[in-house]
VMD Tcl script that builds the backbone (N, CA, C; Angstrom):
set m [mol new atoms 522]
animate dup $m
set s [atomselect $m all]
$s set {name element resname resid chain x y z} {
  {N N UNK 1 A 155.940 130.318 265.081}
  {CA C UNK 1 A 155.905 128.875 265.211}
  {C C UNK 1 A 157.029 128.229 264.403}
  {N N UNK 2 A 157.282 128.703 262.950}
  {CA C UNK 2 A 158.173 128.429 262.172}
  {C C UNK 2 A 159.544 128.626 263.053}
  {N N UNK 3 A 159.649 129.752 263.500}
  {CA C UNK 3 A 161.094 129.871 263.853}
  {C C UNK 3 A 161.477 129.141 265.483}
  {N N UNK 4 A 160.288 128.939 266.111}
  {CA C UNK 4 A 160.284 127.756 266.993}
  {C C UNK 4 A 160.683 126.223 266.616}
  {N N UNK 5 A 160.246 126.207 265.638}
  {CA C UNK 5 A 160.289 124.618 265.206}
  {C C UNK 5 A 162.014 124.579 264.721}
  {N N UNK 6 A 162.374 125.658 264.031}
  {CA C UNK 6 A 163.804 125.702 263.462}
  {C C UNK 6 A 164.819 125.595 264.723}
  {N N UNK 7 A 164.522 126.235 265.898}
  {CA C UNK 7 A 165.262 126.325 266.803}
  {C C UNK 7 A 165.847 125.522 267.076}
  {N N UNK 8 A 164.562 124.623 267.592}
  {CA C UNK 8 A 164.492 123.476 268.394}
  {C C UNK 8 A 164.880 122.226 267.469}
  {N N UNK 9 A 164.824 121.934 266.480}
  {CA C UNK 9 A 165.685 121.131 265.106}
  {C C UNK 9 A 167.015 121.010 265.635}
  {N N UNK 10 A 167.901 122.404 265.313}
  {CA C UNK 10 A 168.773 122.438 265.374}
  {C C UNK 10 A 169.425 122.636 266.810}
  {N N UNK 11 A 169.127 122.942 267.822}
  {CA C UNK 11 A 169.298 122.391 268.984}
  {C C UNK 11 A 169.463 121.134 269.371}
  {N N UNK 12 A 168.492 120.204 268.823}
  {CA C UNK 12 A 168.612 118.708 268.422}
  {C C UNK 12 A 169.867 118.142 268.106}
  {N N UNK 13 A 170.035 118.974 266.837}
  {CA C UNK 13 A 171.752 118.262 265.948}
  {C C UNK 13 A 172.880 119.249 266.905}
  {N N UNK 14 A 172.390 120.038 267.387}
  {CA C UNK 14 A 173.797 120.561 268.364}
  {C C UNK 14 A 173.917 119.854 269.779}
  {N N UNK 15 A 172.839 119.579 269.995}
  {CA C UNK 15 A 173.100 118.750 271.563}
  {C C UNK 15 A 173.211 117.249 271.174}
  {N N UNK 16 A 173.253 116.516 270.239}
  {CA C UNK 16 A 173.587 115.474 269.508}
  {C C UNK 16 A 174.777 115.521 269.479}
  {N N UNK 17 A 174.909 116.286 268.053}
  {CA C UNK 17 A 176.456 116.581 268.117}
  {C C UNK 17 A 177.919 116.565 269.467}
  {N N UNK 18 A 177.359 117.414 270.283}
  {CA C UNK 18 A 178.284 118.040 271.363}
  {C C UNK 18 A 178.629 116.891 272.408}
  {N N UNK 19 A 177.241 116.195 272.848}
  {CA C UNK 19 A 177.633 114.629 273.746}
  {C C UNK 19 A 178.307 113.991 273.459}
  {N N UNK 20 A 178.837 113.524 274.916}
  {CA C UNK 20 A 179.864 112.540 274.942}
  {C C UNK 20 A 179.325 110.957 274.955}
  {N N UNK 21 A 179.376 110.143 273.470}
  {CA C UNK 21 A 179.286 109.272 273.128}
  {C C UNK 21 A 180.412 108.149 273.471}
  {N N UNK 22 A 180.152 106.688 273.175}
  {CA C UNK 22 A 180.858 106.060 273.364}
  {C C UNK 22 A 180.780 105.101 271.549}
  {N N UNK 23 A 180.028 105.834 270.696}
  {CA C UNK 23 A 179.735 104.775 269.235}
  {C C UNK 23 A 180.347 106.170 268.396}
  {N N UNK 24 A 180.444 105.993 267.587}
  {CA C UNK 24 A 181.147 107.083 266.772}
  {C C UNK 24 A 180.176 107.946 266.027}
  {N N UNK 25 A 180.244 109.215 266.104}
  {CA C UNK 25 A 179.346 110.340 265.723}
  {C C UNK 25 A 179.830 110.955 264.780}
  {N N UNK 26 A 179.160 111.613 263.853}
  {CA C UNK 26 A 179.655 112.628 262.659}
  {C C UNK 26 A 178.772 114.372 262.826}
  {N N UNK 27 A 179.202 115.114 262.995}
  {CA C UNK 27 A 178.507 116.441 262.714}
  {C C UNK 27 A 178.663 116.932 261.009}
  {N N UNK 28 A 177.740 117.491 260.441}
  {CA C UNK 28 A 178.143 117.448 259.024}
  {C C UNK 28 A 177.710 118.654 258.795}
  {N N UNK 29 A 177.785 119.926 257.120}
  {CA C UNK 29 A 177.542 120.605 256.570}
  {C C UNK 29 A 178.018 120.644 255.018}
  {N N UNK 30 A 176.846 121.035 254.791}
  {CA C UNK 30 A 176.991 120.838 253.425}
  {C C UNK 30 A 177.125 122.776 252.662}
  {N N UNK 31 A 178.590 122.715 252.824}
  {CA C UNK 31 A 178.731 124.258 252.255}
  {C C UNK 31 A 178.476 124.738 250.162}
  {N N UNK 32 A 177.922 123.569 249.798}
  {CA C UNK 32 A 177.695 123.685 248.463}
  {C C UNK 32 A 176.086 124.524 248.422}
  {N N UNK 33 A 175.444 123.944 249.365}
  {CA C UNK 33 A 173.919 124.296 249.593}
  {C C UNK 33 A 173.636 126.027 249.563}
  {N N UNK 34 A 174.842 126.341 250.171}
  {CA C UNK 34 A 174.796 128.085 250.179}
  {C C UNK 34 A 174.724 128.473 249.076}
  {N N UNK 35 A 174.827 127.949 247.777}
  {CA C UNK 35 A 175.318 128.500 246.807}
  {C C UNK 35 A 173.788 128.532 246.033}
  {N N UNK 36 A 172.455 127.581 246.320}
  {CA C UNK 36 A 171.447 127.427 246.589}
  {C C UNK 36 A 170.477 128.017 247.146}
  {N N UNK 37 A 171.275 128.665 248.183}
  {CA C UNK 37 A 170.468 129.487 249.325}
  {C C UNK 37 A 169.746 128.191 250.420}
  {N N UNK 38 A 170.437 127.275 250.493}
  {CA C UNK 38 A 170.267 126.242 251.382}
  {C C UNK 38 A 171.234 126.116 252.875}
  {N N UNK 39 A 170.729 126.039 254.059}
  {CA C UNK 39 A 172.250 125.953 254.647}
  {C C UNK 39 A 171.359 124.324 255.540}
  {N N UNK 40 A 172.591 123.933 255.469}
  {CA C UNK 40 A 171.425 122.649 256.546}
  {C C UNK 40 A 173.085 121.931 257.420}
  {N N UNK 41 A 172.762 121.581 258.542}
  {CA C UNK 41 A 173.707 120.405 259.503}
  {C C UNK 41 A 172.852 119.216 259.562}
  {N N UNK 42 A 173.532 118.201 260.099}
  {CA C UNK 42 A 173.253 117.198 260.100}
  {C C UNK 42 A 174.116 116.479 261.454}
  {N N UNK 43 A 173.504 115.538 262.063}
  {CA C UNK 43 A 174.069 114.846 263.020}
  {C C UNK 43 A 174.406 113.273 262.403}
  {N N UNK 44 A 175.688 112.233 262.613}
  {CA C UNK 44 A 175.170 111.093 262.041}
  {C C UNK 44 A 175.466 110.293 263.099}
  {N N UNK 45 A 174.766 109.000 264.226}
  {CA C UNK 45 A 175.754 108.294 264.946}
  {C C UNK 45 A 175.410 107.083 264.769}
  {N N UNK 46 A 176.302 106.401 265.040}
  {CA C UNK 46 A 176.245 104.787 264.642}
  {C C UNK 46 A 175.629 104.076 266.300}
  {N N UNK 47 A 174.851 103.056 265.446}
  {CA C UNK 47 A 173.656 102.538 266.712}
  {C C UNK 47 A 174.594 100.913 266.368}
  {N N UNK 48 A 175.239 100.489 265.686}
  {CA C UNK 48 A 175.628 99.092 265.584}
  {C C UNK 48 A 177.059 99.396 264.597}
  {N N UNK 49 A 177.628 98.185 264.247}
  {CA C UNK 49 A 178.627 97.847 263.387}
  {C C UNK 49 A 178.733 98.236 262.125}
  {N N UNK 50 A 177.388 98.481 261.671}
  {CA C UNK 50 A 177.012 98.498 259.994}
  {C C UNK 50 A 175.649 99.267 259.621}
  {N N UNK 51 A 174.995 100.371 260.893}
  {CA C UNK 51 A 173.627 100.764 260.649}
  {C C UNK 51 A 174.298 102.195 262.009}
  {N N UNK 52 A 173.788 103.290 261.112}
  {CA C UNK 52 A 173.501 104.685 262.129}
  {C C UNK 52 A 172.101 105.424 261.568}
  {N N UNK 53 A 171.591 106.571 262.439}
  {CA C UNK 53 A 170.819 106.869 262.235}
  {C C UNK 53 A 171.105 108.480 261.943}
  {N N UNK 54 A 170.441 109.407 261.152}
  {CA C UNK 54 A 171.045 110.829 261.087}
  {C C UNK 54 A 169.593 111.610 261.818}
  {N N UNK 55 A 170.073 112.883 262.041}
  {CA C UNK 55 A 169.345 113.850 261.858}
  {C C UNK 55 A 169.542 114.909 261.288}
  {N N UNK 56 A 168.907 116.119 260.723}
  {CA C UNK 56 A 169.134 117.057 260.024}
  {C C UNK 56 A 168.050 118.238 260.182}
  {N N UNK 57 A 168.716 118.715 259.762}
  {CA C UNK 57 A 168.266 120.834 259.794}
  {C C UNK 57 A 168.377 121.769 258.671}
  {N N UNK 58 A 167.595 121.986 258.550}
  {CA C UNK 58 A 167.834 122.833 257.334}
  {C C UNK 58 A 166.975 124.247 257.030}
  {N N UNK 59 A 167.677 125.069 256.296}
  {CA C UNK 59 A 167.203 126.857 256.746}
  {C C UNK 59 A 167.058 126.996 254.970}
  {N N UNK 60 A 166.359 127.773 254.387}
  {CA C UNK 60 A 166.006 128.178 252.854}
  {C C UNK 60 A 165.913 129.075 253.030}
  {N N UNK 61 A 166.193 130.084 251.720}
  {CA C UNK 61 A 165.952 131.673 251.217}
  {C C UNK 61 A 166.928 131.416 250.145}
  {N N UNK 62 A 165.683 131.725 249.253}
  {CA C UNK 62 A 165.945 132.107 247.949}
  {C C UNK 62 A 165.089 132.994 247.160}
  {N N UNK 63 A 165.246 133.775 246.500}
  {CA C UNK 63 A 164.394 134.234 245.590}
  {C C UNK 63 A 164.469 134.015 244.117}
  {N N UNK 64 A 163.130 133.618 243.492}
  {CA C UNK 64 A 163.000 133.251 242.609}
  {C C UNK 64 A 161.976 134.351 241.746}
  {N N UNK 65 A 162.293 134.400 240.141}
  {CA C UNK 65 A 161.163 135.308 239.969}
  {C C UNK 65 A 160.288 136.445 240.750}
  {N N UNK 66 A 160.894 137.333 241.948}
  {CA C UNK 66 A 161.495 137.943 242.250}
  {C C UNK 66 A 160.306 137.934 243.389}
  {N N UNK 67 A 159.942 136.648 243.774}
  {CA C UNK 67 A 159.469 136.535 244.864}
  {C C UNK 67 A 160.697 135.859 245.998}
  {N N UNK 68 A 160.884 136.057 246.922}
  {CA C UNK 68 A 161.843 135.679 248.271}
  {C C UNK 68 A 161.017 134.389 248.627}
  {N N UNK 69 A 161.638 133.230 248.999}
  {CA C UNK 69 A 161.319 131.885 249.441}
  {C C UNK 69 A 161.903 131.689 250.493}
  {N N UNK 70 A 161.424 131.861 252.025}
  {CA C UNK 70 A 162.149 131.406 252.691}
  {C C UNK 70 A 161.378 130.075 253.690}
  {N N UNK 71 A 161.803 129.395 254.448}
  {CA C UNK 71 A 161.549 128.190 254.536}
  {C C UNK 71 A 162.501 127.283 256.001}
  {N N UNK 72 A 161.864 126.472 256.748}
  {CA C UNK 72 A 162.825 125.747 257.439}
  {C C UNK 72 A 162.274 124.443 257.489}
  {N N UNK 73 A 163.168 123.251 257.622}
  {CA C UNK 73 A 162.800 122.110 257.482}
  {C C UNK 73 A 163.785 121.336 258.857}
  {N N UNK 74 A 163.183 119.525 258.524}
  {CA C UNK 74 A 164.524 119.011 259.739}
  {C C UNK 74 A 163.486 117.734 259.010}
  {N N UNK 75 A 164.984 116.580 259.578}
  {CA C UNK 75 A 164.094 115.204 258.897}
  {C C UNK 75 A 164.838 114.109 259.296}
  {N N UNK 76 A 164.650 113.218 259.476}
  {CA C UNK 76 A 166.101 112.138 260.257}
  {C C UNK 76 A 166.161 110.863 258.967}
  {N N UNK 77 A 167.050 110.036 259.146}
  {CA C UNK 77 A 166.922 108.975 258.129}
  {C C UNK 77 A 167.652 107.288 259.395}
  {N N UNK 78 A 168.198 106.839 258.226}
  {CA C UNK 78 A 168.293 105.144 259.071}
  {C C UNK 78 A 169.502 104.565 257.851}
  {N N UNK 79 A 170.206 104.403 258.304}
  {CA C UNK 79 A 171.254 104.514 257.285}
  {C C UNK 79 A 172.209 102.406 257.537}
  {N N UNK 80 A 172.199 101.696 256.095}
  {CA C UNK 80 A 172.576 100.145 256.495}
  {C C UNK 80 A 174.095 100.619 255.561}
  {N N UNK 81 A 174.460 99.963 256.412}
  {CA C UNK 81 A 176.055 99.980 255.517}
  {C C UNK 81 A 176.194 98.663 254.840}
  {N N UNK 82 A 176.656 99.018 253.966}
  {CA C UNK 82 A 177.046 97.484 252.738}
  {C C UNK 82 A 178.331 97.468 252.645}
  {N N UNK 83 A 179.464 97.896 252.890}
  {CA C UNK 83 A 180.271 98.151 253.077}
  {C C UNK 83 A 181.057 97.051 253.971}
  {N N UNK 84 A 182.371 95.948 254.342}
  {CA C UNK 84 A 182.853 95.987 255.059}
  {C C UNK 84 A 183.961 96.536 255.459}
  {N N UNK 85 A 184.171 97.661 255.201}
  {CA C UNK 85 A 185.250 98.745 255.274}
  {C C UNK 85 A 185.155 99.353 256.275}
  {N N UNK 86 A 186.135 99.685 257.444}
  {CA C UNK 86 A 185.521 100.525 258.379}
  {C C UNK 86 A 184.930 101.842 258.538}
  {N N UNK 87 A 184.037 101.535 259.397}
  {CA C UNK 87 A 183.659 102.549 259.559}
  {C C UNK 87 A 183.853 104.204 260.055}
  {N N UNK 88 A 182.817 105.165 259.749}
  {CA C UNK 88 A 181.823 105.400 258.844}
  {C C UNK 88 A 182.202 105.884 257.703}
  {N N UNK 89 A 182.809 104.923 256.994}
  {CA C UNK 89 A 182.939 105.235 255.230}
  {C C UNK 89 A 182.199 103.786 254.697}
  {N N UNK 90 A 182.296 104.168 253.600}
  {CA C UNK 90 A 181.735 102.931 252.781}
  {C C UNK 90 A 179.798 103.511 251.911}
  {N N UNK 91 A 179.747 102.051 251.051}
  {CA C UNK 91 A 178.679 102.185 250.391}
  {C C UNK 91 A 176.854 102.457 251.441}
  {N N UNK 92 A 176.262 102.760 251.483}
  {CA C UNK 92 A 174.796 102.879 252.085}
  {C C UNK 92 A 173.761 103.093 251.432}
  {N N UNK 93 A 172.993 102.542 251.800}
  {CA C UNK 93 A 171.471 102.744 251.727}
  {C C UNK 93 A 170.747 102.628 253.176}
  {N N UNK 94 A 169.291 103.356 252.839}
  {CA C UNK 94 A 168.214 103.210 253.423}
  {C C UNK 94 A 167.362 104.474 253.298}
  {N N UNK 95 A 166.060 104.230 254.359}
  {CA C UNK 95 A 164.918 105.380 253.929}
  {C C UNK 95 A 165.327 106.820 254.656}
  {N N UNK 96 A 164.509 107.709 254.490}
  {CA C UNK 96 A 164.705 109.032 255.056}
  {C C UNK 96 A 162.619 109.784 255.321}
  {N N UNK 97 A 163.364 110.815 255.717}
  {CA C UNK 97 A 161.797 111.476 255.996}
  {C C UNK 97 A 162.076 112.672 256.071}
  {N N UNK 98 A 161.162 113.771 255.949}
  {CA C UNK 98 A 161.601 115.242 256.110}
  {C C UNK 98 A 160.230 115.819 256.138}
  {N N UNK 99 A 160.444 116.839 256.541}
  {CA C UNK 99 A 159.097 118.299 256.575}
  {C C UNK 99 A 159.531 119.356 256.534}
  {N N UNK 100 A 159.448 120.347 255.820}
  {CA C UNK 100 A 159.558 121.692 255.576}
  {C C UNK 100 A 158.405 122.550 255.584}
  {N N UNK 101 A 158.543 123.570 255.744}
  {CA C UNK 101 A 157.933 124.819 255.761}
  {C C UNK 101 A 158.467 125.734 255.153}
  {N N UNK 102 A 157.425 126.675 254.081}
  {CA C UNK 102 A 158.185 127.760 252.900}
  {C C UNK 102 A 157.046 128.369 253.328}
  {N N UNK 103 A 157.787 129.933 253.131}
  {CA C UNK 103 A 156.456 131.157 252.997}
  {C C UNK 103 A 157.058 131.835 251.926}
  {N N UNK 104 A 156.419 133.192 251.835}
  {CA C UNK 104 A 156.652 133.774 250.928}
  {C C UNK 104 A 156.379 135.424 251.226}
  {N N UNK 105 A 157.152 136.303 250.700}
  {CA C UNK 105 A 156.746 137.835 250.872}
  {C C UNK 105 A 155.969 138.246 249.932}
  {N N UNK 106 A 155.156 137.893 249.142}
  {CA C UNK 106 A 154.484 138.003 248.128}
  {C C UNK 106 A 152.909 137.041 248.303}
  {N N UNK 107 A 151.861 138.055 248.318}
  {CA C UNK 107 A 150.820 137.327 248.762}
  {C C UNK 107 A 149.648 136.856 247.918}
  {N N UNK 108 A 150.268 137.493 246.589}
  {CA C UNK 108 A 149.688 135.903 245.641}
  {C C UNK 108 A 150.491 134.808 245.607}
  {N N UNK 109 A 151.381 134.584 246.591}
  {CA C UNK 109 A 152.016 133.164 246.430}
  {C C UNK 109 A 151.751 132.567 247.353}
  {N N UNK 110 A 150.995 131.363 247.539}
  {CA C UNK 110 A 151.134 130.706 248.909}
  {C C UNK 110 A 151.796 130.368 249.657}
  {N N UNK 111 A 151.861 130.098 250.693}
  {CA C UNK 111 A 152.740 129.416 251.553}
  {C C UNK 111 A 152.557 128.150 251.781}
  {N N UNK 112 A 153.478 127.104 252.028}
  {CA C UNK 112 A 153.108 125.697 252.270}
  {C C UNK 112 A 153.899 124.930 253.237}
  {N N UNK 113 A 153.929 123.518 253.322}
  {CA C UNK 113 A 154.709 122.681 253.968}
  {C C UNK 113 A 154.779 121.817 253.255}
  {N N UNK 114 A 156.292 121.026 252.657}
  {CA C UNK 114 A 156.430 119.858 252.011}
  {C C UNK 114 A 156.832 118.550 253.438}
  {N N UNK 115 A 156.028 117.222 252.915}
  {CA C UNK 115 A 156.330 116.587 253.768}
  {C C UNK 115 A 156.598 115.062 253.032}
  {N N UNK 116 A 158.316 114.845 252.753}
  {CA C UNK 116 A 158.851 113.462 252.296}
  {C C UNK 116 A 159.456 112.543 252.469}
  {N N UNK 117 A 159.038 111.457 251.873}
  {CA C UNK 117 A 159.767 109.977 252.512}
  {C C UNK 117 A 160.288 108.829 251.494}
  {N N UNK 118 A 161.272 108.501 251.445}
  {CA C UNK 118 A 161.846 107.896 250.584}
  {C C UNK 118 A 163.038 107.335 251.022}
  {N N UNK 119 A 163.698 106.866 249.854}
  {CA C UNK 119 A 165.127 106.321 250.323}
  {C C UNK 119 A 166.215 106.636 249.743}
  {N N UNK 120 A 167.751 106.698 250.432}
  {CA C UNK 120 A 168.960 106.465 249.454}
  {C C UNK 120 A 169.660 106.029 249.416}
  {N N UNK 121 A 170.707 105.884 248.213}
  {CA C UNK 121 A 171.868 105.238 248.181}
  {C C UNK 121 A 172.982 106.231 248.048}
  {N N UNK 122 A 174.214 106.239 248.956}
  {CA C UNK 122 A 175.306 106.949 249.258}
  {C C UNK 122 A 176.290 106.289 249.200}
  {N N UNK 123 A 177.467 107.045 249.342}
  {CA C UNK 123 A 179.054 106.544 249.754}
  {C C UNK 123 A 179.238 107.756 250.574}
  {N N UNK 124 A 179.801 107.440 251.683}
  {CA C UNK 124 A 180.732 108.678 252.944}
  {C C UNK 124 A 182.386 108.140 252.221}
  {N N UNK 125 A 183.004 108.798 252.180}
  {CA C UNK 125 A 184.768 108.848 251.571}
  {C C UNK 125 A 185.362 109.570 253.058}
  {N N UNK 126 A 186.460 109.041 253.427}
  {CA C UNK 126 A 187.401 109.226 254.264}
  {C C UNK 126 A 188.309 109.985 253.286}
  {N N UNK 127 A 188.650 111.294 254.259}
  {CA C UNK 127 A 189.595 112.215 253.317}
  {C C UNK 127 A 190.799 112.041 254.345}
  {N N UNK 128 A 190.130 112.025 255.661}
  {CA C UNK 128 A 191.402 111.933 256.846}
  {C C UNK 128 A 191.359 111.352 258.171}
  {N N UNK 129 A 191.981 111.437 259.202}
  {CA C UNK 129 A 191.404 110.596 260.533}
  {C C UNK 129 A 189.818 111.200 260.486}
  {N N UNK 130 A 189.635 112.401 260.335}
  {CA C UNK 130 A 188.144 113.428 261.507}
  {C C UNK 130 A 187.421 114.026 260.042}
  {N N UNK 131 A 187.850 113.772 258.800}
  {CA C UNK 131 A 187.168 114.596 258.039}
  {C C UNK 131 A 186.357 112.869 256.906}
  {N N UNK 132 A 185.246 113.953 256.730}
  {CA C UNK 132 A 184.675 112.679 255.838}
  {C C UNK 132 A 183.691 113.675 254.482}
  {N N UNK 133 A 183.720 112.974 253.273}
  {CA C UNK 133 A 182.703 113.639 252.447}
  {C C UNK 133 A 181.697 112.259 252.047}
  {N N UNK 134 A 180.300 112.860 251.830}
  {CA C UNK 134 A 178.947 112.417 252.272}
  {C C UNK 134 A 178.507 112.555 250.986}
  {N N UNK 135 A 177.966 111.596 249.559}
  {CA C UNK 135 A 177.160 112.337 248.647}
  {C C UNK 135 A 175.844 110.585 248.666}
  {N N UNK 136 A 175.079 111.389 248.238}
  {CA C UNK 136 A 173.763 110.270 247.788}
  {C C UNK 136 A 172.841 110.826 247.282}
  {N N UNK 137 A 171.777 109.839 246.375}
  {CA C UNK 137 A 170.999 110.321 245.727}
  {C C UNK 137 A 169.261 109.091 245.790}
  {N N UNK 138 A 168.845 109.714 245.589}
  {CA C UNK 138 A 167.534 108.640 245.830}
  {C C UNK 138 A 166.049 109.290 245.733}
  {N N UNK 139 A 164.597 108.178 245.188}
  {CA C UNK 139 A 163.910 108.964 245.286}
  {C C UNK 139 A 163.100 109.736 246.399}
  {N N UNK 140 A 162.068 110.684 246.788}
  {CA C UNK 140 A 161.271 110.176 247.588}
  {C C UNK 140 A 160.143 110.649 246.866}
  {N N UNK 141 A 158.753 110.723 247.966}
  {CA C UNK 141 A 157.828 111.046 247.234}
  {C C UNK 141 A 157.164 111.806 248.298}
  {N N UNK 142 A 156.612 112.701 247.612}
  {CA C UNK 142 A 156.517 114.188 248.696}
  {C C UNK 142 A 154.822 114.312 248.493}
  {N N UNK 143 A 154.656 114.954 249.838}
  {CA C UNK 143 A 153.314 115.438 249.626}
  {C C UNK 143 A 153.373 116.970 250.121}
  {N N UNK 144 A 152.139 117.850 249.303}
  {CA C UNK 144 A 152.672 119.594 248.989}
  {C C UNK 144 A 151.090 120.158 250.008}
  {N N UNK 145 A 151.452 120.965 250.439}
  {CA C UNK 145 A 150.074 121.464 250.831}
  {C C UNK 145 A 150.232 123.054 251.406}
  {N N UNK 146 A 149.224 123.595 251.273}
  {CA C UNK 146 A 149.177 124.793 251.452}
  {C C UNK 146 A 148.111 125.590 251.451}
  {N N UNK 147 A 147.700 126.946 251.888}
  {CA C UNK 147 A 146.602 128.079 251.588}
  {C C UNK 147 A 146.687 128.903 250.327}
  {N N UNK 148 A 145.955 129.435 249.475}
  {CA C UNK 148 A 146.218 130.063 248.599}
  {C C UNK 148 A 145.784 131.462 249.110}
  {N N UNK 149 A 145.445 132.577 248.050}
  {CA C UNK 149 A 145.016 133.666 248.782}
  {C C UNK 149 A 144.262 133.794 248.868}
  {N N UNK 150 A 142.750 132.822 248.430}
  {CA C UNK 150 A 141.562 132.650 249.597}
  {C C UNK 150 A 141.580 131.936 250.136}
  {N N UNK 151 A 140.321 132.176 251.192}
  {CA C UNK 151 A 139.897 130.573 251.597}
  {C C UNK 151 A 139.787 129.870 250.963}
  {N N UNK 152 A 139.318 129.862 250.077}
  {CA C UNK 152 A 138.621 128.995 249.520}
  {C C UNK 152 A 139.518 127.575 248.162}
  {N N UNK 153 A 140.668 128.604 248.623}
  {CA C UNK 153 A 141.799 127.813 247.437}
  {C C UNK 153 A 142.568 126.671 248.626}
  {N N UNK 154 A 142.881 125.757 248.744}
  {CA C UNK 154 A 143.539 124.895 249.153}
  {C C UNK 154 A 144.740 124.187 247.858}
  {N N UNK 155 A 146.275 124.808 247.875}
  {CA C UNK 155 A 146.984 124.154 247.027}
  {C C UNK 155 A 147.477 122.666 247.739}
  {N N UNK 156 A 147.253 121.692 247.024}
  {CA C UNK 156 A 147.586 120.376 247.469}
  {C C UNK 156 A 148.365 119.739 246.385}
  {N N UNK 157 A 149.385 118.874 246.351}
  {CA C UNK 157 A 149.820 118.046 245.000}
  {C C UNK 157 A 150.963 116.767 246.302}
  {N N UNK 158 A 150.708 115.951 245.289}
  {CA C UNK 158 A 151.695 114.643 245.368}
  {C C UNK 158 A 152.576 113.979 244.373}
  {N N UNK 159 A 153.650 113.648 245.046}
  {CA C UNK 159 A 154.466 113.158 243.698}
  {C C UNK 159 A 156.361 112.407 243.981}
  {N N UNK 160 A 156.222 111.877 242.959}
  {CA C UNK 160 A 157.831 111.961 243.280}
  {C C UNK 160 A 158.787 113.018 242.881}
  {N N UNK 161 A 159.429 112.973 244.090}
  {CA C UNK 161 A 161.052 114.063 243.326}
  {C C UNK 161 A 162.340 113.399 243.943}
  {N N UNK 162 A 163.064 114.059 243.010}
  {CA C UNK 162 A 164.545 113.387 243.554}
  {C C UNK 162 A 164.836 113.861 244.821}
  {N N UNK 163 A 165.625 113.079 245.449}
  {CA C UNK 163 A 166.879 114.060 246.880}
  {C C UNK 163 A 168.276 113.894 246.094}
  {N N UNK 164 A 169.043 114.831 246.001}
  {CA C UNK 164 A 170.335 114.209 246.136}
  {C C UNK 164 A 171.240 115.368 246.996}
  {N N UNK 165 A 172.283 114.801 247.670}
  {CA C UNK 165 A 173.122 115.575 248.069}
  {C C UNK 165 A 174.608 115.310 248.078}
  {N N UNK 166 A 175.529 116.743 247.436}
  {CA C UNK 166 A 176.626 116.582 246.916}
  {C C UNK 166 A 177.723 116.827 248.211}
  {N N UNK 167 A 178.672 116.008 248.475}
  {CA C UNK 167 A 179.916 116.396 248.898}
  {C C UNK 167 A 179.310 117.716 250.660}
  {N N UNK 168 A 178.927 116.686 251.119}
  {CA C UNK 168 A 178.137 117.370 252.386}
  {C C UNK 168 A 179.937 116.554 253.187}
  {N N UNK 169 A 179.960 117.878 253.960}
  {CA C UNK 169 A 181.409 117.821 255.011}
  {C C UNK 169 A 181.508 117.123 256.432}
  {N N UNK 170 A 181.823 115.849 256.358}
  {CA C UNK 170 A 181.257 115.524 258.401}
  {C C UNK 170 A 182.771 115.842 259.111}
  {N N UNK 171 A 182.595 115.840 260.426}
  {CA C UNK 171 A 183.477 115.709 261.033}
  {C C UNK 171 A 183.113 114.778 262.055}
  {N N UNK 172 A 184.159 113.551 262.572}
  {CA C UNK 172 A 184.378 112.864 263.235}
  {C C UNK 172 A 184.525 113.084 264.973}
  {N N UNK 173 A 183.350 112.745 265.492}
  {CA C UNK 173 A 183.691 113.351 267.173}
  {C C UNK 173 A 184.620 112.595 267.932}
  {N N UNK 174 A 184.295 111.299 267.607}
  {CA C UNK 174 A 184.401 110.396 268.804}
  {C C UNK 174 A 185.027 109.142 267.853}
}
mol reanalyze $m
mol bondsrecalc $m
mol representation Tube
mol addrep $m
């Protein structure tokens, strides 16, 4: 089911991506995330003058304490430009949303799904005509849930955590 849901995410930001638009689109990656054990794309296209909307994908594996974490997520956001600079560079805000899914190879560890919503504030930087760098930071507030290794355990928690993301790479379609 997990690797259904990942598919079809990122099928999303590739058939996004690939159309022929007439508003200006960004495909993005953030190659810092690997270093994380994160890999995620992102779609961004502009719906008006000063407001686009994104989508995103994202794949996890990491191991920690020498359990393996692996995981897939996808989450879209709504993005206002403050900016009158053209576009898509300039200052932004607005909210976001996401859901993930983590398991684990280790079966005293549970498995779960994080599911968050919040907002941020960014700058996109023009490096060239087609290249752009993407960073923002903001809170959201997540809710955790999961099975433990009985029935009878239900792990649940709520809370805030940060998002931020560094120097994510777009490219310019259209």
């Amino acid at each position: 089911m997990k690797a259904k849901l990942f598919k079809l995410a990122f099928a999303i930001v590739f058939c996004f991506g690939c159309a022929s638009v007439s508003a200006q689109s960004l495909i993005k990656a953030n190659p810092f995330g690997l270093a994380f054990g994160v890999l995620n794309a992102s779609y961004e296209k502009f719906v008006s003058e000063n407001a686009s909307f994104t989508l995103r994908a994202n794949f996890y594996s990491r191991k920690l304490a020498g359990v393996r974490f692996t995981g897939f997520g996808a989450g879209g956001g709504y993005r206002f430009y403050l900016s009158n600079s053209e576009r898509p560079k300039g200052l932004y805000v607005g909210p976001i949303a996401n859901i993930a899914t983590i398991s684990t190879d280790d079966d005293d560890v549970s498995s779960y799904a994080l599911i968050t919503i919040g907002g941020v504030i960014g700058y996109q930087l023009r490096l060239s005509d087609r290249f752009y760098l993407d960073f923002n930071v903001g809170p959201t507030y997540g809710i955790i849930t999961g099975k433990g290794i009985d029935d009878d355990f239900d792990a649940f928690g709520a809370g805030t955590l940060p998002t931020i993301t560094i120097a994510t790479v777009g490219y310019l379609l259209n």
